[in-house]
N, C-alpha and C positions, 0 to 999 in steps of 0.2 A: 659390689654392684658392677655390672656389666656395662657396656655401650648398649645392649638390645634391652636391657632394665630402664636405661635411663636415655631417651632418645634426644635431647636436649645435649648430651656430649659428643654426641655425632656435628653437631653446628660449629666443633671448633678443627674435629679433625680433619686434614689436611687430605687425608689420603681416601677418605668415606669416599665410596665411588655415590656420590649424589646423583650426578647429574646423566639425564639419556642422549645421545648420541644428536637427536632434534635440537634438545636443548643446548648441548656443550658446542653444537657447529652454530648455534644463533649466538649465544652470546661470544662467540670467536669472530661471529662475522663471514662464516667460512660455511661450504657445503658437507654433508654427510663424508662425497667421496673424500676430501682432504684429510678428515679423523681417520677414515681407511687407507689412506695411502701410507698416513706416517705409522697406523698401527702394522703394518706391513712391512716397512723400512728399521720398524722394534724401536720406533723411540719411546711409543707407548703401550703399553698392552691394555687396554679396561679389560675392567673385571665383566664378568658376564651375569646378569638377572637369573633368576629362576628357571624366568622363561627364553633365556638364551640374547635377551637384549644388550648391546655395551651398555655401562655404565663409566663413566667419568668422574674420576676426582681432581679437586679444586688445585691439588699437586700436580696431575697430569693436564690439566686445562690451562696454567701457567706454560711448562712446556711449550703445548701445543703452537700457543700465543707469540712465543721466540718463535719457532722453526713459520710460524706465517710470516713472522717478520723479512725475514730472510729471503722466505718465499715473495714476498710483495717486491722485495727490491732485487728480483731478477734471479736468484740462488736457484739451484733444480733442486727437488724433493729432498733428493737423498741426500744431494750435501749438508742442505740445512740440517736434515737430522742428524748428519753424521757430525756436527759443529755442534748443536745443541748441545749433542751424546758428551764431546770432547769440552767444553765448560763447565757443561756439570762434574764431570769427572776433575777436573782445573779444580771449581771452586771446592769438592769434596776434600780433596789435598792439600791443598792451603788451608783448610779448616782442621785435620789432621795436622796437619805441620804446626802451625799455631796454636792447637793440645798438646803437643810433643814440647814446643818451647816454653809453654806456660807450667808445664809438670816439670821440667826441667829446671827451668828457673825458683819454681819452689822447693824443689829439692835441694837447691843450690843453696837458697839464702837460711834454708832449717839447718844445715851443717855446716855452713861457715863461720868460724870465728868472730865475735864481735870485733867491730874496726874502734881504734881507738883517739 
């Protein structure tokens, strides 16, 4: 079964471009041009409609939501995105690092001799 078979798994994923451009600047609190500045500076790209509209997913609307933060407290556009960009990439690699030391670690303790 697909996501387009069963539209009810669309409701968990993260990345379904749900929302339009109207919608994802209301519930951000924020105007159309803001979603356009930062899709511009490439923090985010929506996906585009059929008929050529953005679309918004609830992953890219989280985003969004840091890089206004920033912006409210005085940050210019592109920095905010370019700090976003750079924590996401932070938290990407310590999650990476933390698989590397947990496979590690289990490698470790299946080949070690019992301690006696």
């Amino acid at each position: 079964m697909t996501a387009a078979d069963a539209p009810h798994v669309r409701l968990d994923d993260d990345d379904y471009p749900a929302y339009t451009m109207g919608r994802a600047a209301e519930m951000l609190g924020t105007t159309p041009g803001f979603l356009r500045a930062i899709g511009e500076a490439r923090l985010i790209t929506p996906l585009r409609s059929a008929g050529g509209h953005r679309r918004y997913s609830r992953y890219q609307l989280r985003i969004a939501a840091r890089a206004r933060e920033l912006v409210d407290r005085g940050t210019p556009i592109e920095a905010a995105c370019r700090i976003v960009i750079l924590e996401d990439q932070l938290e990407e690699a310590q999650r990476i690092h933390a698989d590397h030391r947990w496979t590690a670690g289990s490698a470790h303790s299946t080949t070690a001799a019992p301690s006696r």
